[in-house]
C-alpha positions as CSV (number, residue, x, y, z in Angstrom):
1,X,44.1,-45.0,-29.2
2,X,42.1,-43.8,-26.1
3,X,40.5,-46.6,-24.5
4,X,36.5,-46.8,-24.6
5,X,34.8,-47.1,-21.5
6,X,33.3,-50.1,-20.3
7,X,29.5,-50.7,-21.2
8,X,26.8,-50.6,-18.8
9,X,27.3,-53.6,-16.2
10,X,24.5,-56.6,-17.1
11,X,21.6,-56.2,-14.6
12,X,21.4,-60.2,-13.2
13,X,17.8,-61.3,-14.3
14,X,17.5,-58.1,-16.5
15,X,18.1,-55.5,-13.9
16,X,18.8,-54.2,-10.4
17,X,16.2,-55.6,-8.1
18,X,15.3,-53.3,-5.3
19,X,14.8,-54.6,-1.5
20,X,11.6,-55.7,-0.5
21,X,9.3,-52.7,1.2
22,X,8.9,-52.9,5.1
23,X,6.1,-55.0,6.0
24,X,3.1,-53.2,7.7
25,X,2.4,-53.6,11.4
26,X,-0.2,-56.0,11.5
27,X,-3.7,-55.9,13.7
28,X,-3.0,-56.9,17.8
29,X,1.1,-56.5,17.0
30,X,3.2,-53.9,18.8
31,X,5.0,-50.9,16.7
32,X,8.4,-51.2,17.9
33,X,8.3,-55.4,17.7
34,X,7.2,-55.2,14.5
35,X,9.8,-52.3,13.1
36,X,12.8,-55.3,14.7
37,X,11.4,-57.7,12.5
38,X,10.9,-55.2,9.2
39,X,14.9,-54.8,9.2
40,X,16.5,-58.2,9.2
41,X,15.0,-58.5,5.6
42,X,16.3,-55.7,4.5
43,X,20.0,-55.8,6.0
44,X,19.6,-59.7,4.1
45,X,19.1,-57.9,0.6
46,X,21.5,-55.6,0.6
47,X,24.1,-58.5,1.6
48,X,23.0,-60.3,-1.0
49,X,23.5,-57.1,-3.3
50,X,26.6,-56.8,-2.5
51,X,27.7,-60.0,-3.0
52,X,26.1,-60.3,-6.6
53,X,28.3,-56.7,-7.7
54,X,31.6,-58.2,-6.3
55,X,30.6,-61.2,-8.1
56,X,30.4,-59.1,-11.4
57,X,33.0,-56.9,-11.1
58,X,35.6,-59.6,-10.8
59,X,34.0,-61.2,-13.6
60,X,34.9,-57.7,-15.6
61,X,38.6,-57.7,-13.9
62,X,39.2,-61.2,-15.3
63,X,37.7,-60.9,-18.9
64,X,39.0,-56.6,-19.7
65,X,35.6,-56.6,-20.7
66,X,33.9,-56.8,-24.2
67,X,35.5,-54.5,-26.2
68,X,39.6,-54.9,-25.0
69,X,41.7,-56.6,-27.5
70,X,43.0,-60.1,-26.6
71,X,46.9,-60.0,-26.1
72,X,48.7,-62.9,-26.7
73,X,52.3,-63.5,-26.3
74,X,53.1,-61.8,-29.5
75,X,51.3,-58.7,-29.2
76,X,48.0,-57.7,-30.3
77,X,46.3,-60.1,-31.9
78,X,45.1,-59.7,-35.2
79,X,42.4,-56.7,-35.8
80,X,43.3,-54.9,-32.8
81,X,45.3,-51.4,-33.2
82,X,48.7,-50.2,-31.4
83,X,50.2,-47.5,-31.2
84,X,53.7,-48.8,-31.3
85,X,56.3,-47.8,-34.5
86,X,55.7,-49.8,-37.7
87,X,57.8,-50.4,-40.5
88,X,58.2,-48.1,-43.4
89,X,58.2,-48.7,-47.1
90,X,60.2,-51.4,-48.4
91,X,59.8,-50.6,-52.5
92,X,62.9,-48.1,-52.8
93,X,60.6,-44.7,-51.6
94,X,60.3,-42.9,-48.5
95,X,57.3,-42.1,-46.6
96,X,55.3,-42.7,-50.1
97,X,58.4,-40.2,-52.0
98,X,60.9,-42.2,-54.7
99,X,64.0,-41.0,-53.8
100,X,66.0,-39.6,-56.0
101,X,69.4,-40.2,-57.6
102,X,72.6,-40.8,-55.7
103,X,74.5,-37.6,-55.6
104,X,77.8,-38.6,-54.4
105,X,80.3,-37.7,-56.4
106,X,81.7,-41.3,-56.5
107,X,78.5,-42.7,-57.9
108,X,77.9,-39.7,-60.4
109,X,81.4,-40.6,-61.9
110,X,80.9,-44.4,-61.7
111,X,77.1,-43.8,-63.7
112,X,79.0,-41.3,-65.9
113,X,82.0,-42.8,-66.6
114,X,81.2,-43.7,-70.3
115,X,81.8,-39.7,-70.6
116,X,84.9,-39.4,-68.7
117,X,86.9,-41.5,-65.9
118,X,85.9,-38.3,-63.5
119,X,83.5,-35.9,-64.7
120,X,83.2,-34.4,-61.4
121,X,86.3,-33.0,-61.5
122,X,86.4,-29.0,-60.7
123,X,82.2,-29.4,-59.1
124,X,82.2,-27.9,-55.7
125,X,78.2,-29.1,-55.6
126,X,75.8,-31.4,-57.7
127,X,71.6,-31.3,-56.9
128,X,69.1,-33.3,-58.9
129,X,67.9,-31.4,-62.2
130,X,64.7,-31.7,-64.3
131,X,64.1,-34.5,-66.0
132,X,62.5,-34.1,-69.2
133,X,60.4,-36.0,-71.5
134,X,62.7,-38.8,-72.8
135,X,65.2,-38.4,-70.2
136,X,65.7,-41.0,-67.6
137,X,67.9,-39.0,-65.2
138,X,69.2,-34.9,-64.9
139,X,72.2,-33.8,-62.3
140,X,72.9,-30.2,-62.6
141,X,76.6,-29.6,-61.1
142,X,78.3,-26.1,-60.3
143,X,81.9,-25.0,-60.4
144,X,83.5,-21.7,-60.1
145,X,82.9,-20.3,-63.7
146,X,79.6,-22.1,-64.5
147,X,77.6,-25.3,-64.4
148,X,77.6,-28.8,-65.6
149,X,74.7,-30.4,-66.5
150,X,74.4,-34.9,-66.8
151,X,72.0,-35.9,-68.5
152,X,71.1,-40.0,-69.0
153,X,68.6,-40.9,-72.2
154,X,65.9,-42.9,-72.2
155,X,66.5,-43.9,-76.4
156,X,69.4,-43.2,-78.6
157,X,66.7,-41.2,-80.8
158,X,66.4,-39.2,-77.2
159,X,69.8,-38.5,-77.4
160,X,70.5,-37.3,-80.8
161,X,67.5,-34.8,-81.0
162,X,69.4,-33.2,-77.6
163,X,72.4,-33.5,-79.9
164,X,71.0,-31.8,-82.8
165,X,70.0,-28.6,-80.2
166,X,73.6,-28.4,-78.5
167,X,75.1,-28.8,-82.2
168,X,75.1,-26.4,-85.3
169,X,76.9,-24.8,-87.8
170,X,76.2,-20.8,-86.8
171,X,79.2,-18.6,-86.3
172,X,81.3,-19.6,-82.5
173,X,81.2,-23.4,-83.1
174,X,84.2,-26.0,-83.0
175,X,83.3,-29.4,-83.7
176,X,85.0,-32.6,-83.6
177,X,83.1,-36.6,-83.7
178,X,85.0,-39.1,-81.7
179,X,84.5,-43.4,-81.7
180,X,82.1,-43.2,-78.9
181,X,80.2,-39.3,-79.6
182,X,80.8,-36.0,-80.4
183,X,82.1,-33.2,-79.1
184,X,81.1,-29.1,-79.6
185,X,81.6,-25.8,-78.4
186,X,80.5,-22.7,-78.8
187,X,81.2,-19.0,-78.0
188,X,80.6,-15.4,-79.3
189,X,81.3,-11.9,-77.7
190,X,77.9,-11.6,-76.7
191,X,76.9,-15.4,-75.1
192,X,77.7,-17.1,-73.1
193,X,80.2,-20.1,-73.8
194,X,78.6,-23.6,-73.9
195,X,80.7,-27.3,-74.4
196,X,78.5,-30.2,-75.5
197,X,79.7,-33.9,-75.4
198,X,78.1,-37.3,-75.6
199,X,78.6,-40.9,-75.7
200,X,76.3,-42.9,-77.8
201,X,77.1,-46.3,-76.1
202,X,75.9,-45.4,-72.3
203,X,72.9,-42.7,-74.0
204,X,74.3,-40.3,-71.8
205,X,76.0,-36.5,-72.6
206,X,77.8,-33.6,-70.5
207,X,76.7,-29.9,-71.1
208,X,79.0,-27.5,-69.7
209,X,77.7,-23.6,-69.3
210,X,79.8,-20.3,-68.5
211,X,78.1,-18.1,-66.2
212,X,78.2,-15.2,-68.2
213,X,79.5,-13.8,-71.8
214,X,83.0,-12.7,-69.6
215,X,84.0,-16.4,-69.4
216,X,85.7,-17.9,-72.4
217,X,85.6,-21.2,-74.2
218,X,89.0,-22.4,-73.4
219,X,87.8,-22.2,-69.6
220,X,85.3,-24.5,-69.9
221,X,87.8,-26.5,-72.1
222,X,90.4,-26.6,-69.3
223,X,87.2,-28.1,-66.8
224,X,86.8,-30.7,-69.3
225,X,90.0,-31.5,-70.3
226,X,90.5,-32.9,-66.4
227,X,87.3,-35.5,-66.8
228,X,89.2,-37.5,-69.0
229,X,86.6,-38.1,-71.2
230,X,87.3,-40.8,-74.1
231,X,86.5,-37.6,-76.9
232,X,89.4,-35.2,-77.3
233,X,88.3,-31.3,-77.8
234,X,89.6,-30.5,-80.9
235,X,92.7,-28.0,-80.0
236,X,94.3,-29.2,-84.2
237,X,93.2,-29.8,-87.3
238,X,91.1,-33.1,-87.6
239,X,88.9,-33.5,-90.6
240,X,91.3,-35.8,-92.6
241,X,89.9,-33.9,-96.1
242,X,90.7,-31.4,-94.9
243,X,94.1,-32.2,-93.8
244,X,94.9,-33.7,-96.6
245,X,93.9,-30.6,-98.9
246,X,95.7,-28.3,-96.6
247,X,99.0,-30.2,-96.5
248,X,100.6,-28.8,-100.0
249,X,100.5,-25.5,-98.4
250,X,101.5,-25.9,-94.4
251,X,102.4,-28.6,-92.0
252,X,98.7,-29.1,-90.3
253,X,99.7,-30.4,-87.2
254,X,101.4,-26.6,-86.7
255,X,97.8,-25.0,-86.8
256,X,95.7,-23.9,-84.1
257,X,91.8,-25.0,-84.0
258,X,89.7,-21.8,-83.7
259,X,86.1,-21.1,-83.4
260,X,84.5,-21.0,-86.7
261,X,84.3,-17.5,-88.4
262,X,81.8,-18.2,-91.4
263,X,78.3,-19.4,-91.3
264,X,78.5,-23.2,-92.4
265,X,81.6,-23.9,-91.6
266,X,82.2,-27.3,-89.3
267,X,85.7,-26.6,-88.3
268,X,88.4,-23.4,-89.0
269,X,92.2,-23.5,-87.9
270,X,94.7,-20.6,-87.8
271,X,98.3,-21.3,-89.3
272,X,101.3,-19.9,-90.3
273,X,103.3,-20.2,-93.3
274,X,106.9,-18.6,-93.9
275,X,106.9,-15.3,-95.0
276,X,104.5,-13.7,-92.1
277,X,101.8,-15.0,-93.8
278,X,98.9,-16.4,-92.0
279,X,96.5,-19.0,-93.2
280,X,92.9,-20.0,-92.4
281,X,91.7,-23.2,-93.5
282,X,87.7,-24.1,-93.2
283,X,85.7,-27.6,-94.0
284,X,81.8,-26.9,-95.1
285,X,79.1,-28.6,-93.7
286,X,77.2,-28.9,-97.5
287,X,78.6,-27.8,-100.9
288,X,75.5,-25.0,-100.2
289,X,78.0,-23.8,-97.9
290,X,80.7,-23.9,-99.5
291,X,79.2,-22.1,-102.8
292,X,77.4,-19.4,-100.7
293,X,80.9,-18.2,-99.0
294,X,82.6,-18.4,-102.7
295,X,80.0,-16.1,-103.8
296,X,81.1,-13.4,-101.1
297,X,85.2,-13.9,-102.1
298,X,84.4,-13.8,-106.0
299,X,82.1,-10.4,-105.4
300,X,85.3,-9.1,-103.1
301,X,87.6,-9.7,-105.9
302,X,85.1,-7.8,-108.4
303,X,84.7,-4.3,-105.9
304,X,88.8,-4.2,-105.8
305,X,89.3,-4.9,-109.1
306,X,91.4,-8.6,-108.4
307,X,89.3,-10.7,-110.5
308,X,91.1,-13.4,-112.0
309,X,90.1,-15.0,-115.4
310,X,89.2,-17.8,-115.1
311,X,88.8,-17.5,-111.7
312,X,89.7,-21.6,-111.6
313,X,92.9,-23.5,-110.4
314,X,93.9,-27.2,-110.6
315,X,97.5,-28.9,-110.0
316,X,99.5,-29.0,-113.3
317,X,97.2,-30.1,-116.1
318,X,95.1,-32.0,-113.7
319,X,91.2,-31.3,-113.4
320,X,89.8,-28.2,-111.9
321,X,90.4,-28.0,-108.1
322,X,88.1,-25.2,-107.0
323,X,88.0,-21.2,-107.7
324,X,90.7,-19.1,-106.5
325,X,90.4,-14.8,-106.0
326,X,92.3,-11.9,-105.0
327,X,90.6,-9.2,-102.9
328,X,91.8,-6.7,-100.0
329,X,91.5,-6.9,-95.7
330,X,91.5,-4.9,-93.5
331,X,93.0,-1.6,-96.0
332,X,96.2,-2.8,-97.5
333,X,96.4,-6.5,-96.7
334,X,96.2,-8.6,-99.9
335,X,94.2,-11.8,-99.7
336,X,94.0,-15.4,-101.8
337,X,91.5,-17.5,-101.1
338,X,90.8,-20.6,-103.1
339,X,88.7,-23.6,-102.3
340,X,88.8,-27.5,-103.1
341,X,84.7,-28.3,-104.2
342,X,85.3,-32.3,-103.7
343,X,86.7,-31.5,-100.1
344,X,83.8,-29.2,-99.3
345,X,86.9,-27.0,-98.1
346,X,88.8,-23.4,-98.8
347,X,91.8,-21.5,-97.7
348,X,92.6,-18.0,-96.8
349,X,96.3,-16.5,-96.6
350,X,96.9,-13.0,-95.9
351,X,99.8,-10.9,-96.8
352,X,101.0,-8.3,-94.3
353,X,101.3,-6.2,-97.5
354,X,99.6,-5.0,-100.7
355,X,102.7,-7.0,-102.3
356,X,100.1,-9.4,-104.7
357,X,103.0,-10.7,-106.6
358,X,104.4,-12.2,-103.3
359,X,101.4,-14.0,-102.0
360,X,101.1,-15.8,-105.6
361,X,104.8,-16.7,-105.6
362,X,104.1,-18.1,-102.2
363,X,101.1,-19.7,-103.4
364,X,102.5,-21.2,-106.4
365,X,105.6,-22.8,-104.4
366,X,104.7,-22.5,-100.5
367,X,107.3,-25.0,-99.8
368,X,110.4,-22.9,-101.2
């Protein structure tokens, strides 16, 4: 800081004293005699005026004067100000900022790794997201096709009301719960694809995002395949109901895991079966569901004039399985669908042909 300058210098006995005046000629004394005498005293005042300011002013060298701070051999002494560098926060922040997270991609996979052993794999970039109420921490990451967003929970209740927005049963879905979370994807003609996964234990989950409708699911499902994240995506079959209603009819571990193609429906799989025909097989999320997508097969049957009576099937003499009905896709392709109501599950197969009596013989003995 600029230094102040020095007060007024004390005035010995309260101020500056002036020299004396001349003394006056005095009666029967000569002019010039007396003028000698008049300046010794003053040449004596002024010496001693002299004297007196040295006197001060090396007082003032020696002291710095009133208002200089005392150094000692440490610095500044207490009070006094400098100008000098001082040390910065030691509480974790930055000039008075919290930093953020550590975006390295070696500490985002060690923080992370309850979702996968690497879930940076593919990024070419990750930047610190938005937090949200509830969330503890947000990394948004970008690869070619799309993002990646991290996203750490502050309560498991936090983390299953973000699971019950990435999760649902509309038309696009494929779902699949694991030991440690769940997994889902989703994906129409007109969206763009989305893969949700998250891990209970660590309150963390992974949201991956295509950059446009152009990209496809199995994109993102390749990115996430190379994570190696402790949830498979579901690429077969996996609801054991299910497999265990669809066996009679196919091998299940032959099908292929689709995107769902009905409202309500948790899971769908393409197979084949001998004959060219193909098979979907769908598990329900509620009997609702189920009943709702009956409805639409038993009112098909009706407009093509397939209805069967009683429209009910069961193994042997056994108790009643589900419904079962005929109808028409697609022009001459005959269909059979049937259901299992205990299983919350139904099947489709479709004939290449209008050849009904082939698709029941097939039906009634798929494995001959």
């Amino acid at each position: 800081m600029p230094q102040q300058m020095p007060q007024q210098m004390p005035q010995p006995g309260g101020q500056w004293s002036s020299p004396p005046p001349p003394a006056q000629p005095g009666p029967g004394t000569g002019g010039g005699k007396a003028k000698g005498k008049g300046l010794l005293p003053l040449l004596i005042g002024a010496g001693i005026g002299l004297v007196i300011l040295a006197v001060v002013f090396g007082v003032l060298r020696l002291t710095g004067g009133d208002d200089e701070p005392e150094v000692g051999p440490d610095g500044p002494s207490a009070g006094s100000s400098s100008s000098g560098p001082t040390d910065g926060p030691t509480d974790g922040t930055t000039d008075g900022v919290t930093e953020g997270p550590d975006l390295a991609f070696d500490a985002i996979n060690q923080r992370y790794s309850a979702l996968g052993t690497r879930v940076t794999t593919g990024q070419s970039d990750c930047v610190e997201g938005a937090a949200l109420s509830g969330q503890a921490e947000a990394i948004s990451c970008t690869f070619p096709r799309g993002t990646l967003e991290l996203t750490t929970y502050d309560t498991l209740d936090e983390l299953q009301a973000a699971r019950s927005r990435a999760v649902n049963t509309d038309v696009g879905g494929r779902y699949a719960e694991g030991s440690f979370g769940v997994i889902f994807s989703f994906d129409t003609e007109s969206t763009s694809p989305t893969l949700y996964w998250d891990s209970e234990g660590s309150l963390q989950s992974g949201l991956y995002k295509g950059g446009s409708a152009d990209v496809e699911v199995d994109e993102l499902a390749q990115v996430y395949g190379s994570v190696g994240s402790f949830v498979d995506y579901p690429s077969r079959m996996s609801d054991p109901d299910l497999i265990d209603f669809a066996q009679f009819w196919l091998r299940p571990n032959q099908c292929e895991r689709i995107q769902t193609l009905s409202p309500g429906e948790l899971e769908e799989s393409r197979c084949k079966a001998r004959r060219q025909i193909v098979v979907y097989v769908a598990k329900m999320a509620s009997k609702k569901d189920l009943i709702d997508y009956r409805q639409v097969r038993l009112r098909d049957s009706r407009r093509d004039g397939l209805i069967l009576s009683p429209p009910d099937w069961m193994f042997g003499t056994g108790a009643v399985e589900g419904r079962v009905a005929d109808s028409y896709a697609d022009g001459d392709r005959v269909l059979r669908y049937w259901d299992q109501t205990a299983c919350l599950c139904y099947m489709e197969a479709y004939y290449p042909t209008n050849d009904q009596d082939a698709l029941i013989a097939w039906w009634e003995s798929p494995k001959q």
